[in-house]
N, C-alpha and C positions, 0 to 999 in steps of 0.2 A: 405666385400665379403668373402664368406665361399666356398670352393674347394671339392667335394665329387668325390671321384672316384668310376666309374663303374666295378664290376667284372663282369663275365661270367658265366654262366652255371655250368662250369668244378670248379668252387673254385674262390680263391681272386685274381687271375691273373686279367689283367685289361683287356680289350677285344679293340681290334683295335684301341688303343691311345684314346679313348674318355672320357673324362673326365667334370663333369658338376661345373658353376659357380654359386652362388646365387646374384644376383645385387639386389637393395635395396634402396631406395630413388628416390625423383623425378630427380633427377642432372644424377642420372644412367640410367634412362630409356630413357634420353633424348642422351644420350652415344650408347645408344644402334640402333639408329634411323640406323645411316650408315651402320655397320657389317652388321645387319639381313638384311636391303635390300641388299646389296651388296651380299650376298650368297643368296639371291631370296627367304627370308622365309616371307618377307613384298610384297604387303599390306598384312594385317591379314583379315580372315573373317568374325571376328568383330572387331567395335572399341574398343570395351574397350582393345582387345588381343591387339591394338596397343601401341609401349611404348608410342608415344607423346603422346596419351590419357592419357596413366597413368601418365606422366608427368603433365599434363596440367589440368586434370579431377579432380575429386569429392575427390578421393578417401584420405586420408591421408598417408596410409603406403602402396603402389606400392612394386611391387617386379615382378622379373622373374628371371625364374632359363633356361638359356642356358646350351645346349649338345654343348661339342665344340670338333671336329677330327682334329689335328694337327693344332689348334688354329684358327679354318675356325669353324664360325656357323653352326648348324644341326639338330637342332631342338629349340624350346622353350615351356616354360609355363611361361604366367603371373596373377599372383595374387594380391588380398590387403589384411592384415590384420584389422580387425574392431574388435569394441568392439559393441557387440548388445544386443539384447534382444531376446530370443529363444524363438520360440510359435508353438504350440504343435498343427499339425494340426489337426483339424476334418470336414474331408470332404472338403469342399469348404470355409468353418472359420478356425479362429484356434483362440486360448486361453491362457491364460499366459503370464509373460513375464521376463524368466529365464536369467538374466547376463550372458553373455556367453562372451568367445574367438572366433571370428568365421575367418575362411581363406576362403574366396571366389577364387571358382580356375575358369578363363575365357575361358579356351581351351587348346586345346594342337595342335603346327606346328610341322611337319617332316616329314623324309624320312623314308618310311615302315618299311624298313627293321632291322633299327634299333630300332622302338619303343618299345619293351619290354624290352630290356636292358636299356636303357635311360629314360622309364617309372619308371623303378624301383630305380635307379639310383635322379631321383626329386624327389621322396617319402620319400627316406633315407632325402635329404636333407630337407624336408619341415618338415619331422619329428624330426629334431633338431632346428625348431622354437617350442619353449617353451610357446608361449602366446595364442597356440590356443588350445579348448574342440571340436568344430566340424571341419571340411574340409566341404565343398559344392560345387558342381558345380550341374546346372541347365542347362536346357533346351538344350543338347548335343544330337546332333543327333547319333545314335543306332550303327551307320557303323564307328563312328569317332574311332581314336586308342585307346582313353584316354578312351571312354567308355566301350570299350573292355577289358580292361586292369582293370575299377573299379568293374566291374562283375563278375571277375576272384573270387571264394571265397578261392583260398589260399589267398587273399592279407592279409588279419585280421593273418591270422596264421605267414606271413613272416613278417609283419611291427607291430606285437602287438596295433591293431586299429582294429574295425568292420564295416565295410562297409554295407551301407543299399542301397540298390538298388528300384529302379522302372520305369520301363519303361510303355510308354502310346501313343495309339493312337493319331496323329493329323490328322487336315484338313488342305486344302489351295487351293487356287486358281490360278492355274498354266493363267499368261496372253496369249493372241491371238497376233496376229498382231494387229486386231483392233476389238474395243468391241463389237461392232454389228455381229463379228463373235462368241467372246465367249458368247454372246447369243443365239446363232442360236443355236451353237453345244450344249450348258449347258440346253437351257429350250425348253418342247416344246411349243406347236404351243400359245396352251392356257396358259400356264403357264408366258410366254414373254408379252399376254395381258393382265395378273393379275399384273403383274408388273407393266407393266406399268403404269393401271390403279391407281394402290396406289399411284403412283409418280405423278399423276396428281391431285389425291383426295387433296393431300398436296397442290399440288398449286393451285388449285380451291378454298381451304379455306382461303388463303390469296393470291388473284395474284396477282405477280407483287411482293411479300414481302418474299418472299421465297428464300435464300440464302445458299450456304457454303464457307464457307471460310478454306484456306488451310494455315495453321502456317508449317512453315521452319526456318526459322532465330532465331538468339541469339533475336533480339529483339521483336519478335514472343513472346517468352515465359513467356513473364508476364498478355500479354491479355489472353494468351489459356489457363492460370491456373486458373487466377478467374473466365471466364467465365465456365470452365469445374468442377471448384468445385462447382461453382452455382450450376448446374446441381447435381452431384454427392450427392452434401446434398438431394435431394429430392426424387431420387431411392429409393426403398425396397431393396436394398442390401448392402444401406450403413446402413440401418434399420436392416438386419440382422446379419450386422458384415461380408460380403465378403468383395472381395478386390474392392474400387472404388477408384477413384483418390483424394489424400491429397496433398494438396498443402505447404508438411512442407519442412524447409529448407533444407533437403537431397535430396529432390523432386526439389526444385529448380535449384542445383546443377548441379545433374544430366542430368537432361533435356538440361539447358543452356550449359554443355558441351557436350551433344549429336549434340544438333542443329550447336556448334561451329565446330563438324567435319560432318554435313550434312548428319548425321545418324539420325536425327527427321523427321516425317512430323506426322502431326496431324491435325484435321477437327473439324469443330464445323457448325452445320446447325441450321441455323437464321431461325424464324418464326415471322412475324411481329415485326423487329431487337430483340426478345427476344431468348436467346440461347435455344435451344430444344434436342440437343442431340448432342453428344462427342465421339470423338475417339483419342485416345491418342495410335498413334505408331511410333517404331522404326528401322531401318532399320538392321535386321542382317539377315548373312548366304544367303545371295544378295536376301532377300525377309523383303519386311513391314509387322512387329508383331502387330497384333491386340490386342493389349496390354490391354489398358480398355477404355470399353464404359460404354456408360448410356447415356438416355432419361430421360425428365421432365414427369411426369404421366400423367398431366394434358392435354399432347398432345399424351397418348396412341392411340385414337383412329383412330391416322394417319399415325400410324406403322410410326414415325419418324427413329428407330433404321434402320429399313430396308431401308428406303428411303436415309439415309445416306449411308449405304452401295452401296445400288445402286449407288450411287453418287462418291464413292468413288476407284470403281471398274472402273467407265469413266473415271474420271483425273489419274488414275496408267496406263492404259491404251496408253492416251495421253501424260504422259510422260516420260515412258520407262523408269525410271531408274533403275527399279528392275525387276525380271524375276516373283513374285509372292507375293500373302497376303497371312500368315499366320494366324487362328484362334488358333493355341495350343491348347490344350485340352479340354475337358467336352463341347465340343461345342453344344450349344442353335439349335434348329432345323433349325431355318431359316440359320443359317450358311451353315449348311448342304445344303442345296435347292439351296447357291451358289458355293460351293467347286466342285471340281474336282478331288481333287488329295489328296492323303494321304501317312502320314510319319511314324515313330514310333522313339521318342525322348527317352530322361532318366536322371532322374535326381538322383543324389547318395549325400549321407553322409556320411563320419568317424568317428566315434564315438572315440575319444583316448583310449585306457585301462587306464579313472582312474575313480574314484570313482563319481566325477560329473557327468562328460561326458558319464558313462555309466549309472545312473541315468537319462541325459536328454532322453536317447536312450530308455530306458524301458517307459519312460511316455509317448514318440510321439510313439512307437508300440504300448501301450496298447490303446490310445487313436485310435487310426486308427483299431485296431480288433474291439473294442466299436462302432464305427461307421460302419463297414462294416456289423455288426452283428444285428444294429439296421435299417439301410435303407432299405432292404426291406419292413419294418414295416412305416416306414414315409413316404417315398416316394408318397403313395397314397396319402397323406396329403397335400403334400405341393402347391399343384396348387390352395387348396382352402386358404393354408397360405398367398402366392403370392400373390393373390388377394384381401385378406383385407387387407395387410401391401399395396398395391397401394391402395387402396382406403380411409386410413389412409396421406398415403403420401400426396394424390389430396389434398383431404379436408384440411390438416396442412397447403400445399403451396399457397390453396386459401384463408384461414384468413391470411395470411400474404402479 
């Protein structure tokens, strides 16, 4: 356990007795379970921010760095350290696959008033772990402290690191009381009969065979992977290298320790018992992340995707455990046509001051100007791309 203390504003004075601890290990997190609730900073708004998670979960090297005032909890941030592979996005892919240190940071809990003191105060300290070239944190909503505080561009000038920022529109679908209302209010009059219509078109081609089935459970997680990679291999977007679902052992992991703290639900919609289409999500920030889909091509022309959606908008409905779906970013049109509501996330990186890690940092900008520079120019392209790569996909999954 490492001890950093917080100065103030005014110089190296320490500022109202707070002083921060690094814990470290799964035996610690599990230590930590009592204190943090006991001063009200548990539940977390996500799992993984919870220690038992990090105790229990995927992760190998757990950490959290507590704010403590006269030895009473007051904030925290938890982390894991990994060892990975950095890939350089472009656009909606990304390339490469550079050895890296990486710190994944899960959130930040506390009391307003104190966060930029005790903000700064976890930095100092996460900047004396030596094994990391990036910091990461993802998917942070815009208003939280932490992201407020990674925005700041003195941070690169006080902690010798450069912080890359990006913030991004989201969608989501704020639930009703009951869905037949957030139909009424979301679609109109014609728009609720095209809908329908497709959800019928579907069961018209197979009646009676037309299923979804809802995975939740640790022992959920072995049918929804292989039937969801089935699927997954036969998309154009695993043909183009975006993110679809791989069923590798980190993938297994994770999942099974999502679903053991009831933060999974995931879908898969049966068509004559053959799987046709996938949704793989998980429950944060009290809303289900439309994490990844995918359809079989071979049943494009029964907008399965959609049909699932639909489908999957009645059962969150009926069972209220969450106030909302999230789509997160670059959302697909038909998303749109169900959303209601929208957010503005952000996701940041540190780059260390050293010669690597400012190398990774030069390769992921230059590729991201390269591609901003080059999409207006492709962009007409790629609907006619889309459609031979499905119609490549059909044809491969029907010789097989």
């Amino acid at each position: 356990m490492n001890d950093a203390l917080i100065a103030d504003k005014r110089g190296d004075r320490i500022a109202d007795g707070l002083h921060v601890r690094r814990h470290e290990g799964r035996g610690a997190m599990r230590d930590l379970v009592s204190p943090l609730r006991s001063a009200g900073l548990l539940p977390a708004p996500l799992v993984e921010m919870e220690p038992f998670y990090l105790a229990d979960g995927p992760e190998e090297r757990p950490g959290m760095l507590v704010a403590y005032r006269d030895d009473q909890p007051v904030a925290y941030l938890p982390y894991a350290l990994r060892r990975t592979a950095f890939r350089i996005a472009i656009g909606p892919t990304s390339l490469g696959r550079f050895p890296c240190g990486q710190l994944i940071v899960f959130g930040y809990v506390g009391f307003r008033e104190d966060d930029a003191s005790i903000l700064d105060g976890f930095l100092a300290s996460l900047m004396e772990i030596d094994a990391w070239d990036v910091l990461q944190v993802f998917e942070l909503p815009a208003d939280n402290a932490l992201a407020r505080y990674v925005r700041d561009p003195r941070l690169a000038r006080r902690r010798g690191g450069r912080a890359v920022c990006r913030t991004y529109d989201t969608i989501h679908v704020v639930l009703e009381r009951e869905f037949e209302t957030y139909l009424q209010r979301q679609f109109t009059r014609k728009t609720r009969y095209n809908l329908r219509r497709e959800v019928r078109r579907l069961d018209e081609a197979a009646p009676g065979q037309v299923a979804v089935k809802v995975y939740t459970s640790v022992a959920d997680v072995p049918e929804f992977l292989r039937h969801a990679e089935t699927i997954a291999r036969t998309t154009y977007q695993r043909t183009l290298g975006f993110a679809t679902l791989h069923a590798t052992e980190s993938v297994v992991r994770r999942t099974t320790a999502l679903a053991a703290h009831a933060s999974w639900r995931s879908y898969v919609l049966f068509v004559q018992g053959v799987p046709a289409a996938y949704c793989h999500g998980t429950v944060r920030w009290d809303s289900l992340s439309y994490d990844l889909v995918g359809y079989d091509p071979r049943f494009a022309r029964l907008n399965p995707g959609k049909v699932l959606l639909h489908r999957i908008l009645e059962d969150l409905h009926e069972w209220r455990g969450i106030g909302s779906l999230e789509f997160g970013r670059g959302a697909a049109e038909y998303k749109r046509l169900f959303a209601n509501g929208q957010a503005v996330e952000l996701d940041a990186t540190i780059y260390r001051a050293r010669p690597y890690a400012q190398t990774l940092r030069w390769l992921a900008a230059g590729a991201d100007a390269g591609y901003r520079r080059l999409r207006p120019l492709v962009r007409p392209c790629l609907p006619y791309v889309k459609r031979g790569i499905r119609g490549l996909a059909v044809r491969s999954v029907s010789r097989t």
